[in-house]
C-alpha positions in Angstrom: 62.1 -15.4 56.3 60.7 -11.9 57.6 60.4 -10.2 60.8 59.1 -6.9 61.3 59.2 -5.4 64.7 56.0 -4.2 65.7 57.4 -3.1 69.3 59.0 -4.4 72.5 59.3 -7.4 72.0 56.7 -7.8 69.6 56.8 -9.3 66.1 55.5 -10.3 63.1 57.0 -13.4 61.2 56.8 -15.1 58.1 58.7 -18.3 58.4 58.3 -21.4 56.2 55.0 -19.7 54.4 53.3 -19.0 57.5 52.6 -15.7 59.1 53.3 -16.0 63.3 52.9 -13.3 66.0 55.4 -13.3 69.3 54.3 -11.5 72.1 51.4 -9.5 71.6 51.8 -6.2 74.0 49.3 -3.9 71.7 48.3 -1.5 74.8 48.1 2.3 73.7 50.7 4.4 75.3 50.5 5.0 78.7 48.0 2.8 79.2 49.5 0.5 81.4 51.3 0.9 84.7 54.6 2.3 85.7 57.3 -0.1 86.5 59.5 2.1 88.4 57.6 5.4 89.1 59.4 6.7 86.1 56.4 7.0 83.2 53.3 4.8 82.4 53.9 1.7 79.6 54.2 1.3 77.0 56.9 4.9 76.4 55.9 4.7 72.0 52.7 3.6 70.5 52.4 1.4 68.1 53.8 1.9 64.5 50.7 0.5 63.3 47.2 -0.5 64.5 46.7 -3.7 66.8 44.3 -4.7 64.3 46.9 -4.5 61.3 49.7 -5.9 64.6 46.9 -9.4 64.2 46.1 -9.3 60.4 46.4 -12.7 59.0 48.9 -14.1 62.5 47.9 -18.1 62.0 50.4 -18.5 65.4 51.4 -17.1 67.9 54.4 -17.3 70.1 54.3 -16.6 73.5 57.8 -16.5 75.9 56.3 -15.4 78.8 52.9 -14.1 80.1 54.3 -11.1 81.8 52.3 -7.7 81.3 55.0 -6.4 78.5 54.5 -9.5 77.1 50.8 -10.5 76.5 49.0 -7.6 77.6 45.1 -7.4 78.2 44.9 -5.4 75.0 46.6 -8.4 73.1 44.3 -11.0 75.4 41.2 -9.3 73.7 42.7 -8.8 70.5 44.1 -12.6 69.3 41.4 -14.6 68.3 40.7 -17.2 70.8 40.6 -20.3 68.4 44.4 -19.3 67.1 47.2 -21.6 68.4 49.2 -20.9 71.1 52.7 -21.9 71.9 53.7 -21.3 75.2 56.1 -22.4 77.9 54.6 -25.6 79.9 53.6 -23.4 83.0 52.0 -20.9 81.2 49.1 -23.4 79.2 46.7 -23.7 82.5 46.4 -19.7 82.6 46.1 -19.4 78.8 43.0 -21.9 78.4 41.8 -19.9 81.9 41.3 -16.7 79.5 39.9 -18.6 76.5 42.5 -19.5 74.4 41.1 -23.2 73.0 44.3 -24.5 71.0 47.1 -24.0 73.2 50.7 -25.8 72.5 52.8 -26.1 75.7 56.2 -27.0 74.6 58.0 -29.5 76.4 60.8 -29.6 74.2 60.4 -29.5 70.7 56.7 -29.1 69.0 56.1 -29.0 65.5 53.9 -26.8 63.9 53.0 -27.2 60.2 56.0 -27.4 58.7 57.8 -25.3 61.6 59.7 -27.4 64.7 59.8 -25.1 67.5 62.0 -25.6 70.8 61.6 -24.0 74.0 65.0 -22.7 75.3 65.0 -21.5 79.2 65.8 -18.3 80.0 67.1 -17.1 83.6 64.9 -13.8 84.0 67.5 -11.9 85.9 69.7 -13.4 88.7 69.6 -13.9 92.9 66.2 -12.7 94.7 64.6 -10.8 91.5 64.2 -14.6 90.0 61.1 -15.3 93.1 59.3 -12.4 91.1 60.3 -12.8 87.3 59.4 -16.8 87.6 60.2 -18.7 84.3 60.8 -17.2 81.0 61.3 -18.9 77.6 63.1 -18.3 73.9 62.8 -20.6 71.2 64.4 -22.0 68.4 62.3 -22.3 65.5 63.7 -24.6 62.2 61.9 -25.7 58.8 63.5 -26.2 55.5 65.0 -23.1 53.1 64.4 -20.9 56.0 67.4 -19.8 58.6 67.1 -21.6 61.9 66.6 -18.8 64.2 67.5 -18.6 68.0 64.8 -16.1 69.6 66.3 -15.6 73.2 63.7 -14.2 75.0 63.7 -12.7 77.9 67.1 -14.0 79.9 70.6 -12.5 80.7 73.9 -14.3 79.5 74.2 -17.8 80.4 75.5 -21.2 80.2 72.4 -22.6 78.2 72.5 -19.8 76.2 75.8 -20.4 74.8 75.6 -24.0 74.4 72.0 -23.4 72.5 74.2 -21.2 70.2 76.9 -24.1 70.3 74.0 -26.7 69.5 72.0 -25.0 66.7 74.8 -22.4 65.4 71.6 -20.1 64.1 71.9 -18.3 61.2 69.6 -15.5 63.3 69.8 -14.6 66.9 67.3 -12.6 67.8 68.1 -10.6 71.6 65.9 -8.8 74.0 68.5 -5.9 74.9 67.2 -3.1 76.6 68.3 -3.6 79.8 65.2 -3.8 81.8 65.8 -3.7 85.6 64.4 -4.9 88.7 63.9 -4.3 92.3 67.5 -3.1 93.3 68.9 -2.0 89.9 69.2 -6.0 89.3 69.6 -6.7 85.2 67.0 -9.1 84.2 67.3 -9.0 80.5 70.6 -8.6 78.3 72.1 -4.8 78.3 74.7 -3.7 75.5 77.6 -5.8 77.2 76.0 -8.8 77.0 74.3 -8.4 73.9 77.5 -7.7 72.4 78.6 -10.7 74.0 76.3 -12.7 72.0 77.6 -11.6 68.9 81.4 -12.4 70.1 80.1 -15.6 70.5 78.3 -16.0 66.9 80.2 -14.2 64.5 78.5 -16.5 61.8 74.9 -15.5 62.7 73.3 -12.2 62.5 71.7 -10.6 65.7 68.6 -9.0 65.9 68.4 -6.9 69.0 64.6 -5.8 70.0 63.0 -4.8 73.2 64.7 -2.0 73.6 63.0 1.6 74.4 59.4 0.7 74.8 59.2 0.9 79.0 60.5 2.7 81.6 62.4 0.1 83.5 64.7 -0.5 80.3 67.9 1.2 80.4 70.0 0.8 77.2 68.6 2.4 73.5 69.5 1.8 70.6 72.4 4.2 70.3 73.8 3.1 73.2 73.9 -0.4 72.3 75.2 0.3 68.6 77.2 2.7 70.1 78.6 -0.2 72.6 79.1 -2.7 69.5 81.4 -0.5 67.7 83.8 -0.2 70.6 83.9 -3.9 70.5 84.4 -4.7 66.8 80.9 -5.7 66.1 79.9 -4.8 62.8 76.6 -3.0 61.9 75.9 -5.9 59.0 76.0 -8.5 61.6 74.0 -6.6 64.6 70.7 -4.9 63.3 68.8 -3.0 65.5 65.5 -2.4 63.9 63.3 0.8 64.1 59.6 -0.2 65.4 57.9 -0.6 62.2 60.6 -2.2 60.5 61.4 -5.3 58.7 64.6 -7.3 58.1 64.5 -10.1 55.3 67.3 -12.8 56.5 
């Protein structure tokens, strides 16, 4: 399997022979609204063009329809005949804008030769959850390819760590920037708990994306490798990929 990190939380995959797209946020720079007051979104373009971002994508994977997530740039952009899979709540908004094969995963779907489970996520903690609303990850299995654990967008929890209990994935992949909300409340992993995760999976290797892309994100990616090493993590289990880049697991 492949993943290149496109940006944010955006990827492209090649899993099991097929070519997949998760969470396509392809707005320019600054051309989408502040979170905080701090700088428009997205901070970085894009390594490459959305066009390229979409080239050949026969799925995509969406966690969450939040505006860093599937922007109106990527709502143009994906053709609307490609299948979707998307968390149960989110398939009545998807058809709304078009989309005409959408996969809402209750549970595990399969895809081709891909199984794909939806995992829930707790998008921050106490009052912020009334605005966040659900997110997703998803664990995503076929055979000769890793089964890989993509957390989405969630803090540490129980679930989380009996998903890794269930499934022991060979790839974790983390959103760890360290986005906050309304009163400085974490609603995504920061270095601590992202650290955590790989603590708690010494086996698997974690990916950690999301990071740097938008200005309610607090942790980079020095601060989180520099976080690991205090800990003991090891740089050949944690990768923290460059935008652009791509990690062959």
């Amino acid at each position: 399997m492949q993943i290149r990190l496109i940006r944010s939380a955006t990827m492209r995959w090649v899993y099991a022979g097929r070519t997949l797209i998760t969470d396509p946020y392809l707005a320019a720079r600054h051309a989408m609204p502040s979170y905080t007051g701090a700088s428009l979104n997205p901070l970085v373009e894009l390594p490459i063009p959305p066009e390229e971002v979409l080239e050949g994508v026969e799925l995509a994977v969406i966690s969450h329809l939040h505006s860093d997530h599937f922007d109106p740039t990527g709502q143009r952009l994906l053709p609307k005949c490609l299948p979707i899979v998307c968390q149960p709540g989110d398939a009545g908004t998807l058809a709304d804008l078009g989309f005409g094969d959408v996969i809402p995963a209750r549970g595990r779907v399969a895809w081709r030769a891909i199984s794909i489970e939806r995992i829930e996520g707790q998008h921050g903690s106490g009052e912020v959850l009334d605005d966040m609303g659900d997110a997703s990850g998803f664990v995503l299995q076929a055979d000769g390819e890793p089964t890989v654990y993509w957390v989405g967008d969630t803090i540490w929890t129980d679930t989380l760590a009996r998903t890794i209990d269930r499934f022991r994935p060979e790839v974790i992949i983390t959103h760890s920037g360290g986005a906050q909300w309304g009163n400085h409340v974490p609603i995504i992993m920061d270095e601590l708990q992202t650290v955590q995760v790989c603590l708690a999976a010494p086996e698997s290797a974690v990916v950690a994306v999301h990071m740097e892309a938008l200005d309610h994100q607090t942790v980079t990616r020095e601060d989180l490798r520099r976080g690991a090493r205090a800990k003991g993590v090891a740089d050949d289990q944690l990768h923290i990929p460059l935008d652009g880049e791509s990690l062959t697991f």
